[in-house]
C-alpha positions in Angstrom: 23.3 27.0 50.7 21.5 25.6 47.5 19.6 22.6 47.7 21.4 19.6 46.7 20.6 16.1 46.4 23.1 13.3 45.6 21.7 11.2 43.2 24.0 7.5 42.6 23.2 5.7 39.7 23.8 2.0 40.1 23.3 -0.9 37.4 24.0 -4.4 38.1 24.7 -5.4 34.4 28.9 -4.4 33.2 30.3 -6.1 30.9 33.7 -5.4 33.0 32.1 -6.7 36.0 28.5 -8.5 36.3 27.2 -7.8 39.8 29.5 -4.5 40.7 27.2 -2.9 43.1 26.9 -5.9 45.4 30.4 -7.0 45.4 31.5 -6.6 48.9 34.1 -4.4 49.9 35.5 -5.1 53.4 32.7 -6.6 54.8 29.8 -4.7 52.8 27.8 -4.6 49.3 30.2 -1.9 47.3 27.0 0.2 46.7 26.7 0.5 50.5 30.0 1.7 51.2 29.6 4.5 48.5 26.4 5.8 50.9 28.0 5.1 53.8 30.5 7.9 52.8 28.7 10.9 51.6 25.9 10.2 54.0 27.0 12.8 56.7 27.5 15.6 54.7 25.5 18.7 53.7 23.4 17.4 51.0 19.7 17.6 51.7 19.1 14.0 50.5 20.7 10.8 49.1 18.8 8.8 46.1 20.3 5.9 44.4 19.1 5.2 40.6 18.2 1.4 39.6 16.8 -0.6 37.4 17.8 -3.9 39.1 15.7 -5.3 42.4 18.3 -7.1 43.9 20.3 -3.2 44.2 16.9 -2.0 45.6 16.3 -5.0 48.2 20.3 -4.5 49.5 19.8 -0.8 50.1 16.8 -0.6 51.2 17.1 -3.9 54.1 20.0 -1.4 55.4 17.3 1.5 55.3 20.6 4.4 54.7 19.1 6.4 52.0 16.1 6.3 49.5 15.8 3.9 46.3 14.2 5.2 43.6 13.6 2.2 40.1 14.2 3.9 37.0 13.9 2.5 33.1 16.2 -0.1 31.6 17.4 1.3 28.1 19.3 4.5 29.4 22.3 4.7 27.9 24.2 6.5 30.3 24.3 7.0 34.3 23.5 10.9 33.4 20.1 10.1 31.2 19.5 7.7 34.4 19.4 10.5 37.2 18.2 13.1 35.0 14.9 10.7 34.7 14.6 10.9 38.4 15.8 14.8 38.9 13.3 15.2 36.5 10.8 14.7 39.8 12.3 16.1 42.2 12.6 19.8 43.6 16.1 20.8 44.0 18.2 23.4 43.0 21.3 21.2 42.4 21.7 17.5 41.4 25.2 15.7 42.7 26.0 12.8 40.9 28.2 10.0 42.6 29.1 7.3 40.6 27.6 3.7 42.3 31.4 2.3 42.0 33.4 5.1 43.1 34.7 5.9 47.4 35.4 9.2 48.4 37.7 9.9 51.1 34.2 10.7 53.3 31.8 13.7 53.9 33.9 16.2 54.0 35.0 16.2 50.4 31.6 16.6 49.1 30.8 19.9 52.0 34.1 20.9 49.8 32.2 20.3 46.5 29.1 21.8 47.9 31.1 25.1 49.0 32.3 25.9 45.3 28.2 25.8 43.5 27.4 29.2 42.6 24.4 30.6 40.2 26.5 30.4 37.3 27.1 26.7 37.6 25.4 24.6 34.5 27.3 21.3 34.4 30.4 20.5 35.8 32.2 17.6 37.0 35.4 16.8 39.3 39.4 16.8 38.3 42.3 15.9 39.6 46.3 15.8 38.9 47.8 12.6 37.4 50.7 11.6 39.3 51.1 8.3 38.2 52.1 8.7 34.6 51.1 4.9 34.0 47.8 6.6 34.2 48.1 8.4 31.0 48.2 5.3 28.9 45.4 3.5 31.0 42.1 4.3 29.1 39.8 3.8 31.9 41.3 7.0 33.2 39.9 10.1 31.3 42.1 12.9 30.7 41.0 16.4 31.0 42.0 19.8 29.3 40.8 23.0 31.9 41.1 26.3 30.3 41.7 29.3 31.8 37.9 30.2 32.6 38.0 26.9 35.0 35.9 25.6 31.7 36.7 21.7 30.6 37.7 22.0 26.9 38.3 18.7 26.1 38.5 14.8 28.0 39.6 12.0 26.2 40.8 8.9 27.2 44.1 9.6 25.9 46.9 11.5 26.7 46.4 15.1 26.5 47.7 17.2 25.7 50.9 15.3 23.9 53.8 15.8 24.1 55.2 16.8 21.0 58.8 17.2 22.9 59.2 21.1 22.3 57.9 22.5 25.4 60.9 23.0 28.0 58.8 23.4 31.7 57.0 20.9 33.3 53.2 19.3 31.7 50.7 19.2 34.5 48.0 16.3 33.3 44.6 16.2 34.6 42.3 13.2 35.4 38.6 13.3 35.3 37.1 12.4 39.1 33.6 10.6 37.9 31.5 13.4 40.7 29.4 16.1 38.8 27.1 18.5 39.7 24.3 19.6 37.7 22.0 22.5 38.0 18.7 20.4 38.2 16.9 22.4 34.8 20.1 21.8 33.1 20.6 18.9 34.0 17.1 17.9 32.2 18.2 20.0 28.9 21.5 18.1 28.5 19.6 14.9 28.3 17.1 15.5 26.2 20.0 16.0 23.9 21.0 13.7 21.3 24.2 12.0 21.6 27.3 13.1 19.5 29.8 10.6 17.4 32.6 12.2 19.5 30.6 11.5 22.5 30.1 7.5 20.9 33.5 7.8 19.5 35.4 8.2 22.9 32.7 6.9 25.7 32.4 9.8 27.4 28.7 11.1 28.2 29.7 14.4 29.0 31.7 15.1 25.5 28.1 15.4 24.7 27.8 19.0 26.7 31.0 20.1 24.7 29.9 19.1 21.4 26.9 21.1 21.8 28.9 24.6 23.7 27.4 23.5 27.1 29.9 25.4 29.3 31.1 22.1 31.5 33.1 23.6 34.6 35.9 21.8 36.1 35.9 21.6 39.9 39.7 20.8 40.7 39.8 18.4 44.2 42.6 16.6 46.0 40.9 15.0 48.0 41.7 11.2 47.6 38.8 9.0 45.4 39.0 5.2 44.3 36.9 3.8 41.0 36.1 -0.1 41.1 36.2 -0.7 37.5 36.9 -4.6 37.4 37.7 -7.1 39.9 40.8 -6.6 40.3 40.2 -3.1 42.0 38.3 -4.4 44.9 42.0 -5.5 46.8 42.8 -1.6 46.5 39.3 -0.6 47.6 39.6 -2.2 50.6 43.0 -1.1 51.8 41.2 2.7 50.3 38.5 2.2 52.9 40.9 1.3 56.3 43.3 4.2 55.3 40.0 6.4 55.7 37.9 4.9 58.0 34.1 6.8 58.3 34.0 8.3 61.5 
């Protein structure tokens, strides 16, 4: 298996919700249960991305994986890893959002399992089943084509419904996991940023814009974003349905 190392960017500054990271989530700092469950799985090491101490202090005072600061001004949780992949030696680069649970270890081995030489930049989707979804624009929508390649994300709906087509639309959400080979990882962020890219707040509209081929990895497997405070209720209940074993 290619070397991968899971890389979790974490800021405490959002202008949705001061302080994410640390918030606690049944019982723990949020960025602490995010660890806690990728920890077991096949990746050769865990690194979260900072440029706040206080994120440093709480991780590190729990000694579960490695801290690494990085610059203030990135723009982007993608610029902020690829600073520190920029150091490291590994074939792969998995990049975990620092507000975002996952079901446990065994959907990333599942992640792991599909990375294959031709992977560039990719990142994780997933079925909407909640059509309220498609109107909520801190879900992205995604477009996969037929060669597994995304072709478009947006923030929304797509594609619409222009009421012509008889069968059934199957919409796809973005899951905020990617995986990066390591060199292109660098490339893609030494690129400059694209209006469509500013236009919709999405980072990797960037790879896109510029013909990067950005491969969707469909999943199932159950995932919950904190995005303001009124996610935290749903976290919790998120973490007892799947309790880390």
């Amino acid at each position: 298996m290619k070397k991968t190392i899971a890389i979790i960017p974490a800021r405490y500054d959002s202008t949705r919700f001061q302080g994410k990271p640390l918030k606690p989530i049944a019982g723990k700092a949020l960025i602490l249960n995010v660890i806690e469950r990728i920890k077991n799985s096949e990746l050769s090491d865990i690194i979260v991305a900072t440029d706040d101490k206080r994120i440093k202090e709480t991780v590190e005072n729990e000694k579960i994986c490695r801290v690494i600061m990085t610059k203030e001004e990135h723009s982007c949780g993608t610029d902020r890893i690829a600073e520190i992949a920029n150091k490291l030696e590994a074939d792969y680069i998995l990049n975990v959002q620092g507000d975002q649970l996952v079901k446990g270890p065994e959907m990333i081995n599942s992640i792991l399992e599909k990375i294959d030489d031709g992977l560039q930049l990719s990142t994780l989707y997933t079925n909407i089943e909640d059509r309220s979804e498609l109107k909520d624009e801190n879900v992205v929508k995604v477009i996969v084509n037929s060669k597994e390649n995304i072709s478009y994300m947006s923030r929304c709906p797509i594609p619409f419904d222009k009421g012509t087509f008889t069968e059934k639309i199957n919409y796809y959400k973005q899951i905020g996991i990617y995986v990066f080979n390591r060199k292109d990882l660098i490339k893609f962020s030494k690129l400059k940023p694209t209006n469509i890219e500013h236009i919709e707040g999405i980072e990797l509209l960037r790879a896109i814009d510029y013909g990067i081929p950005l491969r969707g990895i469909y999943s199932d497997f159950p995932t919950i974003d904190v995005d303001v405070p009124a996610d935290i209720d749903v976290a919790e209940k998120f973490i007892h349905k799947f309790p880390i074993r």
